[in-house]
MIDRENFI-975574 format. One record per atom (N, C-alpha, C): residue number from 1; x, y, z; residue in one letter. Coordinates in Angstrom, 3 decimals. Atoms other than C-alpha are relative to their C-alpha. Example, Ala and Ser with C-alpha at 12.3 -4.5 7.8 and 13.67 -1.06 7.14 Angstrom:
1; 0.890; -1.190; 0.000; A
1; 12.300; -4.500; 7.800; A
1; 0.900; 1.200; 0.000; A
2; -0.820; -1.190; -0.060; S
2; 13.670; -1.060; 7.140; S
2; -0.770; 1.090; 0.730; S
END
This chain:
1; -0.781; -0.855; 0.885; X
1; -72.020; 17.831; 42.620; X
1; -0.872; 1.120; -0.550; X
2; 0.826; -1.296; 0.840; X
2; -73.075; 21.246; 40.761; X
2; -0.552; -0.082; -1.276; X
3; 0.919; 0.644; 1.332; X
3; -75.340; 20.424; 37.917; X
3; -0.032; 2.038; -0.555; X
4; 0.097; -1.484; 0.303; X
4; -74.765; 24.109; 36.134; X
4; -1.228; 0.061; -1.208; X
5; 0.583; 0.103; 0.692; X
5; -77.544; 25.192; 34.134; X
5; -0.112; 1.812; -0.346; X
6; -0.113; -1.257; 0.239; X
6; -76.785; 28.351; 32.207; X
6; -1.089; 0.314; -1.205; X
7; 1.186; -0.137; 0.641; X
7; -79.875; 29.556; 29.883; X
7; 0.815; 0.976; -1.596; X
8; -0.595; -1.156; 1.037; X
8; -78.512; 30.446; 26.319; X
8; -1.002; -0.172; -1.154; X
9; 1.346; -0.132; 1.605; X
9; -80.874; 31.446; 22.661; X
9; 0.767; 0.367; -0.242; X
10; -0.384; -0.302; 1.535; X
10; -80.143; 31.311; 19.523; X
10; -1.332; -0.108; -0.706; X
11; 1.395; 0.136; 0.802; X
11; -82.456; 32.202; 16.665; X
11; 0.578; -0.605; -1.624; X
12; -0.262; 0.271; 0.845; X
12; -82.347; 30.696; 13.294; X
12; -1.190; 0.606; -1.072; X
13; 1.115; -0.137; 0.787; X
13; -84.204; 31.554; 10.045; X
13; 0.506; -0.968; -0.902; X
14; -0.384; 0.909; 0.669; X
14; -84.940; 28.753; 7.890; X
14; -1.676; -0.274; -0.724; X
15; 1.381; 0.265; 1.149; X
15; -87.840; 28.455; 5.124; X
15; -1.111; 1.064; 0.535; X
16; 1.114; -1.505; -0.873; X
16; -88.879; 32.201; 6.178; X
16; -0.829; -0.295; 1.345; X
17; 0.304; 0.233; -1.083; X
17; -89.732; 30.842; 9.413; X
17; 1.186; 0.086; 1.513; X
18; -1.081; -0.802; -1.419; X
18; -88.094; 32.501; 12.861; X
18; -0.304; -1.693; 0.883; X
19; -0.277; 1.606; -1.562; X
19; -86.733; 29.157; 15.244; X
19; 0.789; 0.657; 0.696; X
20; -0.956; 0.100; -1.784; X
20; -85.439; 29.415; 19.160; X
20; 0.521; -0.510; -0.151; X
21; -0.486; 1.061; -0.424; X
21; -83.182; 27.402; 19.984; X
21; 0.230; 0.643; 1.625; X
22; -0.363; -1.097; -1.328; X
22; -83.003; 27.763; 24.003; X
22; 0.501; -1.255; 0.930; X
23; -0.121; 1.215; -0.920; X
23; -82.182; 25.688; 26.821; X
23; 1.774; 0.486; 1.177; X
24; 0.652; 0.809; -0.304; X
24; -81.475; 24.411; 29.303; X
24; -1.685; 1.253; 0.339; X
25; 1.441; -0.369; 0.009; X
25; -85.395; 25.156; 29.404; X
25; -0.621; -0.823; 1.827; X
26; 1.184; 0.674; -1.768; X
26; -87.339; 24.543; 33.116; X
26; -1.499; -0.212; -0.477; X
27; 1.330; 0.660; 0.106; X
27; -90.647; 22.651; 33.472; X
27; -0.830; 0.988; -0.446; X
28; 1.241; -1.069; 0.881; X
28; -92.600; 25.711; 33.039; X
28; -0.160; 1.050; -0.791; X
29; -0.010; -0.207; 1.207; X
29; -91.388; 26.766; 30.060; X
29; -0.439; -0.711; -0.868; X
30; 0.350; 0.757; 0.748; X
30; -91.901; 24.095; 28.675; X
30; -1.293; -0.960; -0.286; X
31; 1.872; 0.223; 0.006; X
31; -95.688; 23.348; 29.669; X
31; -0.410; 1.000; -0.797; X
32; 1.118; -0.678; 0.782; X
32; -96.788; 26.310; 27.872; X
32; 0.306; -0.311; -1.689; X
33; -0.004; 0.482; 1.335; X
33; -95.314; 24.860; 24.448; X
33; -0.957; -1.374; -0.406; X
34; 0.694; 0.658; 0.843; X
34; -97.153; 22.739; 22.219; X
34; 1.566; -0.867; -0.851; X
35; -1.382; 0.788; 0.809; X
35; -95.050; 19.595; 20.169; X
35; -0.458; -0.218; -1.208; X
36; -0.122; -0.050; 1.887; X
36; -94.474; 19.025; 16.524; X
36; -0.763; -1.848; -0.161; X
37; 0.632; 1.117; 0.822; X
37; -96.841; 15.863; 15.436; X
37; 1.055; -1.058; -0.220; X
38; -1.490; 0.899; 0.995; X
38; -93.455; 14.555; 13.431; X
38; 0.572; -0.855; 1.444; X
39; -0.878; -0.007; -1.349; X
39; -91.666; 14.565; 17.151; X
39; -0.548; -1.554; 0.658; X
40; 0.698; 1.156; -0.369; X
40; -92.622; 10.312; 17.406; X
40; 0.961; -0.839; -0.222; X
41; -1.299; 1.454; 0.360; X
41; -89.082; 8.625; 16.643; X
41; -0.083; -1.038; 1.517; X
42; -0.024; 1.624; -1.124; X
42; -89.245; 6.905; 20.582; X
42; -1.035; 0.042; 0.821; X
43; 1.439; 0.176; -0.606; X
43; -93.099; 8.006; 21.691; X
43; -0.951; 0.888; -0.714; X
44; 1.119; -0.989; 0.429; X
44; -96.212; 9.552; 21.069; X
44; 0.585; 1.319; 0.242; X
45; -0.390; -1.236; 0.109; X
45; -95.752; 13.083; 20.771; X
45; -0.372; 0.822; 1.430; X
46; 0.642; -0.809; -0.965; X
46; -98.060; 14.043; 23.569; X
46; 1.156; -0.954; 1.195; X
47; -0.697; 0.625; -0.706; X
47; -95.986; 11.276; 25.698; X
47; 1.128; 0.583; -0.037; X
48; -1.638; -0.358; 0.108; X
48; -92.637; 12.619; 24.568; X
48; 0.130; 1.423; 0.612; X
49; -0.247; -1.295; -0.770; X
49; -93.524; 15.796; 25.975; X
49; -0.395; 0.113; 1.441; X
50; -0.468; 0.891; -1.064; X
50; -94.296; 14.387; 29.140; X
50; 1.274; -0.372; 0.498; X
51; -1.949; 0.486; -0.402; X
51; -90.686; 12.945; 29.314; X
51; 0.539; 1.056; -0.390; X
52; -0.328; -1.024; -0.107; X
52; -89.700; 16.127; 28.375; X
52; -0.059; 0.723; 1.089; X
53; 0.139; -0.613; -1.193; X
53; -91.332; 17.623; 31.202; X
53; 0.956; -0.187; 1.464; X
54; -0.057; 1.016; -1.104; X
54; -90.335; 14.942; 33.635; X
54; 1.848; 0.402; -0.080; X
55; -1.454; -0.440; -0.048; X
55; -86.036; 15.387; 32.429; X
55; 0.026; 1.488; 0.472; X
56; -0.420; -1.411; -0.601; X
56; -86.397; 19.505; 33.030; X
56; -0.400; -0.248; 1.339; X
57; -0.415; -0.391; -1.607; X
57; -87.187; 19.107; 36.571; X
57; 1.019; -0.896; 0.258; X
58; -0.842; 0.175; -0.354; X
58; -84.700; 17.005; 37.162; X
58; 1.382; 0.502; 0.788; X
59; -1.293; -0.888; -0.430; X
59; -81.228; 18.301; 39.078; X
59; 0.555; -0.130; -1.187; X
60; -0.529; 0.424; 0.768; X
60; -79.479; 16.730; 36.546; X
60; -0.499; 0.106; -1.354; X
61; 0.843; 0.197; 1.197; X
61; -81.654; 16.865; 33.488; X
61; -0.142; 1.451; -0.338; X
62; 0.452; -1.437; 0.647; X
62; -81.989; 19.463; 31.064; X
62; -0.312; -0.102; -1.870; X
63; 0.223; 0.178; 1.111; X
63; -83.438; 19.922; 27.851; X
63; 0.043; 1.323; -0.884; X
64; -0.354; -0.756; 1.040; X
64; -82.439; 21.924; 24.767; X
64; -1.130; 0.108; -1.133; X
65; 0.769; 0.123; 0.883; X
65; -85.338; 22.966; 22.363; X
65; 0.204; 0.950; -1.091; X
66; 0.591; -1.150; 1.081; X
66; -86.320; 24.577; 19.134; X
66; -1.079; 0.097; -0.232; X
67; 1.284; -0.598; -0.996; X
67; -89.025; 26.031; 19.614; X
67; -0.393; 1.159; -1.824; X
68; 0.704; -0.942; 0.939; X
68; -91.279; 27.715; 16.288; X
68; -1.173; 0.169; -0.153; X
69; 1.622; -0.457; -0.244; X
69; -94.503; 29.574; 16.688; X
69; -0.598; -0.688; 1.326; X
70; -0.343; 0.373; -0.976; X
70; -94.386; 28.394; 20.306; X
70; -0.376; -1.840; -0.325; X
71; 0.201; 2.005; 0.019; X
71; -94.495; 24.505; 18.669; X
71; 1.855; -0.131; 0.729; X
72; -1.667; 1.364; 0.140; X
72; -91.012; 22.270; 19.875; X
72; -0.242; -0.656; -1.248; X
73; -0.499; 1.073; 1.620; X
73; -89.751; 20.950; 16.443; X
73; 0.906; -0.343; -0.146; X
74; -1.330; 0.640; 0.112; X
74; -86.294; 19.719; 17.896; X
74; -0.017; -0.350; 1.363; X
75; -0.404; 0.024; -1.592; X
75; -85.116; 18.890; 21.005; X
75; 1.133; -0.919; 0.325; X
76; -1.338; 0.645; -0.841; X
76; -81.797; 17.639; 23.240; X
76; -0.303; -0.549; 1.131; X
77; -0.019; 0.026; -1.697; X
77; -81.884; 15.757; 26.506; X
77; 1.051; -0.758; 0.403; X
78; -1.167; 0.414; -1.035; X
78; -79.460; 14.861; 29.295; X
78; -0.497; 0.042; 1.136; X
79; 0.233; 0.459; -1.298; X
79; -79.924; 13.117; 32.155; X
79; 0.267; -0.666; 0.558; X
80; -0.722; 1.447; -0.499; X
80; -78.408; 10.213; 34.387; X
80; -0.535; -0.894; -1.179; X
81; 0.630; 0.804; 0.228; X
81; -78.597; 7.300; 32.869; X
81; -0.796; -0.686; 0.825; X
82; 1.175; 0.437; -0.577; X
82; -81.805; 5.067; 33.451; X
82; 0.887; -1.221; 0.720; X
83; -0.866; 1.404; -1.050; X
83; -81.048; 2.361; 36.838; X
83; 0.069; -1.174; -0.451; X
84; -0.114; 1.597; 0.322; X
84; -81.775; -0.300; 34.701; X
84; 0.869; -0.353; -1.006; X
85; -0.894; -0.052; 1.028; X
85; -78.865; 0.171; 32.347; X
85; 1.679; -0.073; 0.490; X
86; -0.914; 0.391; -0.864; X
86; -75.682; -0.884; 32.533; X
86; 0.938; 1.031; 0.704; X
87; -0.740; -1.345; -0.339; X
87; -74.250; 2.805; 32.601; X
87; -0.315; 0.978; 1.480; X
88; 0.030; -0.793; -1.300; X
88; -75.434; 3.585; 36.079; X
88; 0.202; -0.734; 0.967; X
89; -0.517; 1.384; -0.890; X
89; -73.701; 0.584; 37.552; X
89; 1.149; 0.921; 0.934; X
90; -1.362; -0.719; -1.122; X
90; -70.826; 3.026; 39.085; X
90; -0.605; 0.943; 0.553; X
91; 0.720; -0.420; -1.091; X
91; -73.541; 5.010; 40.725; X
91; 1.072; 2.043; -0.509; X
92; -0.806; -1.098; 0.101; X
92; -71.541; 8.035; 39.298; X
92; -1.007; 1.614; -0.105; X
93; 0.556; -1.095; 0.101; X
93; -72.690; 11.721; 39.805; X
93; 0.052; 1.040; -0.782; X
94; -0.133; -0.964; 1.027; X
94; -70.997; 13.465; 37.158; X
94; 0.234; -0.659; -1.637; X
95; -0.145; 0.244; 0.979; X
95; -71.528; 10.993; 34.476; X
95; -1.859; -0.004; -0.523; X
96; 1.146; -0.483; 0.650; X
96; -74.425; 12.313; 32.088; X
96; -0.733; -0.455; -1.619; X
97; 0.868; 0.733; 1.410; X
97; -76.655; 10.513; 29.060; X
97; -0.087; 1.250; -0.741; X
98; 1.356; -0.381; 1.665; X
98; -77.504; 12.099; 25.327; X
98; -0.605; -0.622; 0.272; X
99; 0.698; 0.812; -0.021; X
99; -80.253; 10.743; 25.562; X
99; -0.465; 0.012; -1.299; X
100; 0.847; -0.432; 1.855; X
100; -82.377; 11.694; 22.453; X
100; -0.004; 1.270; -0.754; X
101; -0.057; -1.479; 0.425; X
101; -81.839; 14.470; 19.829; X
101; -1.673; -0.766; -1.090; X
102; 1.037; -0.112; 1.270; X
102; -84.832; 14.937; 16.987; X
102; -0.670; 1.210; -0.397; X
103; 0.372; -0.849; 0.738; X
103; -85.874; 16.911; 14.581; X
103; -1.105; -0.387; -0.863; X
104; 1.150; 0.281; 0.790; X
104; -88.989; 17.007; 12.805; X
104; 0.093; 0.839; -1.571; X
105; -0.289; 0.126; 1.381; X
105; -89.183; 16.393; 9.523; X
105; 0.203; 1.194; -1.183; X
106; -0.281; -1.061; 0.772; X
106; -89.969; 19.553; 7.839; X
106; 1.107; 1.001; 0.103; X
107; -1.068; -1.008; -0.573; X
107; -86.900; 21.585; 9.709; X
107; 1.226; -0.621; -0.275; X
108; -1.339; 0.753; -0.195; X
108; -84.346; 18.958; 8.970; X
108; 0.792; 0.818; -1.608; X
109; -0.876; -0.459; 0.844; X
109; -81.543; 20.586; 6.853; X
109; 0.586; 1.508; 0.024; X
110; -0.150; -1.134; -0.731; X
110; -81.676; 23.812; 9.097; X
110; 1.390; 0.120; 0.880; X
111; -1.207; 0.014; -1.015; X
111; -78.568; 22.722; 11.078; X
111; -0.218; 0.319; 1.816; X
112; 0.254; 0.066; -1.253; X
112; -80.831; 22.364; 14.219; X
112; 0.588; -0.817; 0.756; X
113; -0.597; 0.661; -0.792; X
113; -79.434; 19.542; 15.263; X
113; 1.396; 0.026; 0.759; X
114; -1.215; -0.272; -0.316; X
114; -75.852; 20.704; 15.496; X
114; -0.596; 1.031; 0.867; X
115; 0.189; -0.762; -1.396; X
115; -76.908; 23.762; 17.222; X
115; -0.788; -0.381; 1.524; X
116; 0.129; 0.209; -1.469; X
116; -78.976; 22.189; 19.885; X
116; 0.901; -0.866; 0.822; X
117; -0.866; 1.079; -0.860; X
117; -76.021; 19.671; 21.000; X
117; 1.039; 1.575; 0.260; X
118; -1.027; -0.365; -0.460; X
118; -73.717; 22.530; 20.801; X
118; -0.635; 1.312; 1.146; X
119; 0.928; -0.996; -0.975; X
119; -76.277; 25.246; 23.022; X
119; 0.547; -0.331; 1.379; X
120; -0.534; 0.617; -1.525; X
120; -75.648; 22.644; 25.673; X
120; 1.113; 0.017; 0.750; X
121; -1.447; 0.342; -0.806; X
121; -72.479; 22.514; 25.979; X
121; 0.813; 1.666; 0.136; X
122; -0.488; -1.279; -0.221; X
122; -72.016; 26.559; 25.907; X
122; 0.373; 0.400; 1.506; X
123; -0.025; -0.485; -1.158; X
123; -70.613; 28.494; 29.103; X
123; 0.409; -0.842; 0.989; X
124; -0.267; 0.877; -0.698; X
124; -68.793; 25.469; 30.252; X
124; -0.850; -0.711; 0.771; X
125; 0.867; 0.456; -0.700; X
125; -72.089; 23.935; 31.551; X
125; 0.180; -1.441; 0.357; X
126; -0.175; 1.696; -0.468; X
126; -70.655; 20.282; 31.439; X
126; 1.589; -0.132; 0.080; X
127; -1.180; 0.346; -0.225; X
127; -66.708; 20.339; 31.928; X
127; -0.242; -0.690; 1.439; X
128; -0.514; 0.913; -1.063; X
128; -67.221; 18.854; 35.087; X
128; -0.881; -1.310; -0.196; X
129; 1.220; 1.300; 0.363; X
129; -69.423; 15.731; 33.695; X
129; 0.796; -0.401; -1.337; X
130; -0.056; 1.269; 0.938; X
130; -68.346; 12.744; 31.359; X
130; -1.488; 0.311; -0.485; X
131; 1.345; 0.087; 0.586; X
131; -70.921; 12.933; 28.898; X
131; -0.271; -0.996; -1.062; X
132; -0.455; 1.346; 1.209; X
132; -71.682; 9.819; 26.377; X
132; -1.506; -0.294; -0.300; X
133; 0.367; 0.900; 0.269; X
133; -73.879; 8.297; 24.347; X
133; -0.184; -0.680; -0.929; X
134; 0.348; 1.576; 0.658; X
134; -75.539; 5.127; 22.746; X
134; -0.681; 0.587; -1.008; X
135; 0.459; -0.179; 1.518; X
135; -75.832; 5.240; 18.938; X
135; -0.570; -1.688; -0.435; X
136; 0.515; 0.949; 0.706; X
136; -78.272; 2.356; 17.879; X
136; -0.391; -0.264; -1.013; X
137; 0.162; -0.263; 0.944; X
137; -79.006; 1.635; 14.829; X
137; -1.830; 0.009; -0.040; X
138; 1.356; 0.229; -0.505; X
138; -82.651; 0.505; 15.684; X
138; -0.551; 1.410; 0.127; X
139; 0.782; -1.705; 0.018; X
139; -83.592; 4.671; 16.546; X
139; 0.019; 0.615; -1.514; X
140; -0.714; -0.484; 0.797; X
140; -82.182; 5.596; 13.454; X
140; -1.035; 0.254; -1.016; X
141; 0.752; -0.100; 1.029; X
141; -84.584; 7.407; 10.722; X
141; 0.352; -0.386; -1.264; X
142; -0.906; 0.315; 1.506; X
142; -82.986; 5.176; 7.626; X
142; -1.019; 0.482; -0.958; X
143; 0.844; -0.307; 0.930; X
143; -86.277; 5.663; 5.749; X
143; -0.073; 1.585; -0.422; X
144; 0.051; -1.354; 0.189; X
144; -86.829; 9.187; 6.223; X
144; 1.368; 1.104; -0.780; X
145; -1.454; -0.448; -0.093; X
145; -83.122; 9.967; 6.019; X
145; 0.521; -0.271; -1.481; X
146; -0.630; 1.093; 1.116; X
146; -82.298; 7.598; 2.649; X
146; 1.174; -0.539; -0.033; X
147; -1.196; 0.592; 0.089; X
147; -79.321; 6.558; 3.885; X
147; 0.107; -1.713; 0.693; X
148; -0.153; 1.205; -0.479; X
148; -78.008; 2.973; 4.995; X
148; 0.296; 0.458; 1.420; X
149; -0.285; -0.026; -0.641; X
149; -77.048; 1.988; 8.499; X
149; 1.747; 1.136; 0.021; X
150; -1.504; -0.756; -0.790; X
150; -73.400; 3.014; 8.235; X
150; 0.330; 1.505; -0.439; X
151; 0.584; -1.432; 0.538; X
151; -74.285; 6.211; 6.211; X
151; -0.307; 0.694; 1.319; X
152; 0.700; -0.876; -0.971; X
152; -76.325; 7.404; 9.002; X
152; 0.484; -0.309; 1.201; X
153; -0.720; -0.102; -1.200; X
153; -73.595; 6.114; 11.872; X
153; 1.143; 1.061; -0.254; X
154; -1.617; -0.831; -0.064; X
154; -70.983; 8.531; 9.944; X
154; -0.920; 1.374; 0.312; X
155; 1.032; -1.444; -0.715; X
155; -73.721; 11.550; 10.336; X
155; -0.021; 0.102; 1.320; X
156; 0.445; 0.225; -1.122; X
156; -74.422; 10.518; 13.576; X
156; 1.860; 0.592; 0.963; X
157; -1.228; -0.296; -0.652; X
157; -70.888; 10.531; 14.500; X
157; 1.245; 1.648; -0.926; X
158; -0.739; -1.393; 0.218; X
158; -69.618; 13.698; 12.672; X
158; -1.167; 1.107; 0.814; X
159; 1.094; -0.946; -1.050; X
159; -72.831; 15.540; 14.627; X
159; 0.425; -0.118; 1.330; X
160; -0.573; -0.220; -1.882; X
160; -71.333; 14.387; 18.110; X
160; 1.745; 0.741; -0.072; X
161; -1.114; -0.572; 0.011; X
161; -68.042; 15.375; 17.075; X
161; -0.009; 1.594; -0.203; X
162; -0.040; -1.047; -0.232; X
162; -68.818; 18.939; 17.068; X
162; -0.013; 0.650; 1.285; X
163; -0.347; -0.383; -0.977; X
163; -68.755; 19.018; 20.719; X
163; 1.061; -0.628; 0.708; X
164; -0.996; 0.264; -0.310; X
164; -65.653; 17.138; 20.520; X
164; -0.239; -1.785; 0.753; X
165; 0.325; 0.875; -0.162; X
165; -67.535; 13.875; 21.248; X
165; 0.656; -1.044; -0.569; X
166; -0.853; 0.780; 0.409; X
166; -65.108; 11.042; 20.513; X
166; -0.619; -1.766; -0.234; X
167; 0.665; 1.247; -0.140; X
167; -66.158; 6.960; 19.758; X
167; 1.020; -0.791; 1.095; X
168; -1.146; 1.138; -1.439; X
168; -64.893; 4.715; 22.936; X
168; -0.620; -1.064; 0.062; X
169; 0.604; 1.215; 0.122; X
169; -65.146; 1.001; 22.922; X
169; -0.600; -0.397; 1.436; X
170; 1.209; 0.387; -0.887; X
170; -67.285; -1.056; 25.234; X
170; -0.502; -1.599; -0.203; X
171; 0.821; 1.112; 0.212; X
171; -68.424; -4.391; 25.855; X
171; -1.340; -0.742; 0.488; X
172; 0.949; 0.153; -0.258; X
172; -71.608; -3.536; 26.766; X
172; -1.326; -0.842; -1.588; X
173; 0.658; 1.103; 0.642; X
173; -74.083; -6.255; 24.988; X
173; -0.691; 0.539; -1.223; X
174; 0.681; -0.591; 0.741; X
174; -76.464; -4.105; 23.271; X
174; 0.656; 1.122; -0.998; X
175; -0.892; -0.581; 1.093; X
175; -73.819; -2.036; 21.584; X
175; 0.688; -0.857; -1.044; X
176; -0.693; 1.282; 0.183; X
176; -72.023; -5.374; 21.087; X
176; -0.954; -0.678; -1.420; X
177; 0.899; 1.000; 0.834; X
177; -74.774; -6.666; 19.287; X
177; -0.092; 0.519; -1.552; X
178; -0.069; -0.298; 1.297; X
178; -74.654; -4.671; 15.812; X
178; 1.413; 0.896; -0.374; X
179; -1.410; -1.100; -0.259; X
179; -71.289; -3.034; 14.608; X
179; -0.141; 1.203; -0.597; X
180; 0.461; -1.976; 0.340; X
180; -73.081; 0.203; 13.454; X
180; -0.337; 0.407; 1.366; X
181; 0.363; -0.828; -0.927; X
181; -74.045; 0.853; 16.881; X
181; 1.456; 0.529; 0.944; X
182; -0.885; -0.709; -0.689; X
182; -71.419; 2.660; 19.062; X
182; -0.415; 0.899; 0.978; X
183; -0.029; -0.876; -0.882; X
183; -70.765; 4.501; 22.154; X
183; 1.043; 0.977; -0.497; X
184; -0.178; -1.468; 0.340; X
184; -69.898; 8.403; 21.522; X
184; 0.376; 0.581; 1.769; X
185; -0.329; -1.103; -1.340; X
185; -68.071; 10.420; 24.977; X
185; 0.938; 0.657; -0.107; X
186; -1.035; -1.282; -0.194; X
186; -66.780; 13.703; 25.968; X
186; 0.238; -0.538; 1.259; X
187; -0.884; -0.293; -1.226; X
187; -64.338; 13.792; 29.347; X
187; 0.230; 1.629; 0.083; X
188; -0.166; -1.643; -0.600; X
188; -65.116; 17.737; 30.595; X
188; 1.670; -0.049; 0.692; X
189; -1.292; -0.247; -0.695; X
189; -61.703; 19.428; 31.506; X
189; -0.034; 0.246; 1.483; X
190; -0.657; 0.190; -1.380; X
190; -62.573; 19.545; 35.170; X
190; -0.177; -1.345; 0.447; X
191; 0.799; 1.081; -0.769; X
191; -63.702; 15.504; 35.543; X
191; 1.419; -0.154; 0.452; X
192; -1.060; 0.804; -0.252; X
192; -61.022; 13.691; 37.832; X
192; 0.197; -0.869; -0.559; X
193; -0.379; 1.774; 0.650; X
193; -59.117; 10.701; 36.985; X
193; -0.572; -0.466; 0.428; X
194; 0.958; 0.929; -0.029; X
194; -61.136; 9.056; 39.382; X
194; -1.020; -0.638; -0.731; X
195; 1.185; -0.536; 0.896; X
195; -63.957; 9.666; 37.330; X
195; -0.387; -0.906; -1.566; X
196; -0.630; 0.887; 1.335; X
196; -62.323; 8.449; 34.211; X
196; 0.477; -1.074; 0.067; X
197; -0.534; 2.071; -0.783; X
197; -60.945; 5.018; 35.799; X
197; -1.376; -0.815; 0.220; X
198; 0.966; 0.745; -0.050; X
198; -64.449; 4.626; 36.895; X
198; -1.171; -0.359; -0.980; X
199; 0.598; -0.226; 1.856; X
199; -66.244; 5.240; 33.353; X
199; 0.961; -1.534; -0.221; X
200; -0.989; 0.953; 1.273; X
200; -63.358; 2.943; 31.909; X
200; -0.763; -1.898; 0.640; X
201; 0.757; 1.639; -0.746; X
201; -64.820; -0.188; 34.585; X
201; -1.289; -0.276; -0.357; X
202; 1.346; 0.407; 0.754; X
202; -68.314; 0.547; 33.739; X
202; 0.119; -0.464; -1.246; X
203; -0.163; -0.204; 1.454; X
203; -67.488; 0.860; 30.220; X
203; 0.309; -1.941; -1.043; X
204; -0.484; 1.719; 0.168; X
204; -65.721; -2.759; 30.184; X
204; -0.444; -0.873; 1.268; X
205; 0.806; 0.715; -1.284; X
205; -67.992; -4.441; 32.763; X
205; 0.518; -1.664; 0.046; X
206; -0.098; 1.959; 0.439; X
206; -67.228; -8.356; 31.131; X
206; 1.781; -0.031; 0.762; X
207; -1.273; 0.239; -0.498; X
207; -63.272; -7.658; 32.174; X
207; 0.473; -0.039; 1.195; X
208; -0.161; 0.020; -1.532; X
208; -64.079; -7.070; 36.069; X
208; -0.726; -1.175; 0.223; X
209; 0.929; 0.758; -0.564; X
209; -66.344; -9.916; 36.329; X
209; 0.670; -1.366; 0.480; X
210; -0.857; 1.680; -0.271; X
210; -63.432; -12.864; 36.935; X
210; 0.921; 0.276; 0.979; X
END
């Protein structure tokens, strides 16, 4: 399928400091940046930009940054889900992971995060892709943040709902397992029904298994 990758910026000013927001961004844009210290919610910093690297080449993979004084101090990614999960059990080509948004600490209250989910989805770059994902509570900055779990699942879920991101049930285990965590998906206006029949089987895996 056509993995579209249309290149859009935005600039923000926020605590007299000029931010990018750009994306999707290619590998070697994104080698000559430097990462934000803070940028350690699911690895080392120098690691996370690594897996940064590693999603922009991808076909499929693309990453959304903000980008100040050529540091990354936000970032978006999308990419298949990983083979060892249950979401790439239908082998599907136009179904696409959030994977991780974050913002580092000093920028948070800039409204980066809304703009880099919605960057992505400019210029129709994903109507033909199911896009979804996994809200755990386990990632979740409660400390930093001061809010409780379900505090920071209604943030979580009014931030995906700006690209029209909806909550769909699931009886996948690890969602299963806390009831703050939830699955979050868009259905692009060109996916087929196929598409969407086959999402709905992954989605409820325990109800095909008899």
């Amino acid at each position: 399928m056509e993995h579209r990758k249309v290149l859009s910026t935005h600039t923000v000013v926020f605590a007299d400091k000029v931010i990018t927001v750009q994306g999707p961004l290619s590998p070697w844009l994104l080698e000559g940046l430097d990462i934000d210290p803070d940028l350690d919610a699911f690895r080392r910093p120098k690691e996370q930009k690594e897996a940064l690297l590693e999603i922009a080449g991808l076909p499929e993979g693309r990453i959304i940054a903000a980008i100040e004084n050529n540091t990354i101090i936000g970032y978006v990614t999308f990419h298949y889900p990983d083979e060892m999960e249950l979401w790439s059990q239908g082998g599907m080509e136009d179904l696409i992971e959030l994977g991780a948004i974050e913002v580092a600490n000093d920028y948070r209250g800039a409204g980066l995060a809304r703009l880099l989910i919605t960057t992505a989805f400019e210029e129709e770059q994903l109507e033909n892709c199911i896009v979804f994902t996994t809200e755990y509570y386990w990632h979740w900055d409660l400390k930093g943040s001061g809010l409780d779990v379900w505090g920071y699942r209604h943030m979580m879920e009014n931030l995906m709902k700006v690209v029209n991101m909806v909550w769909y049930a699931t009886d996948d285990p690890e969602i299963c397992s806390h009831p703050a965590n939830c699955l979050m998906v868009r259905i692009g206006k060109e996916v087929p029904l196929s598409s969407e029949e086959l999402f709905d089987r992954v989605r409820f895996r325990q109800r095909f298994m008899y």
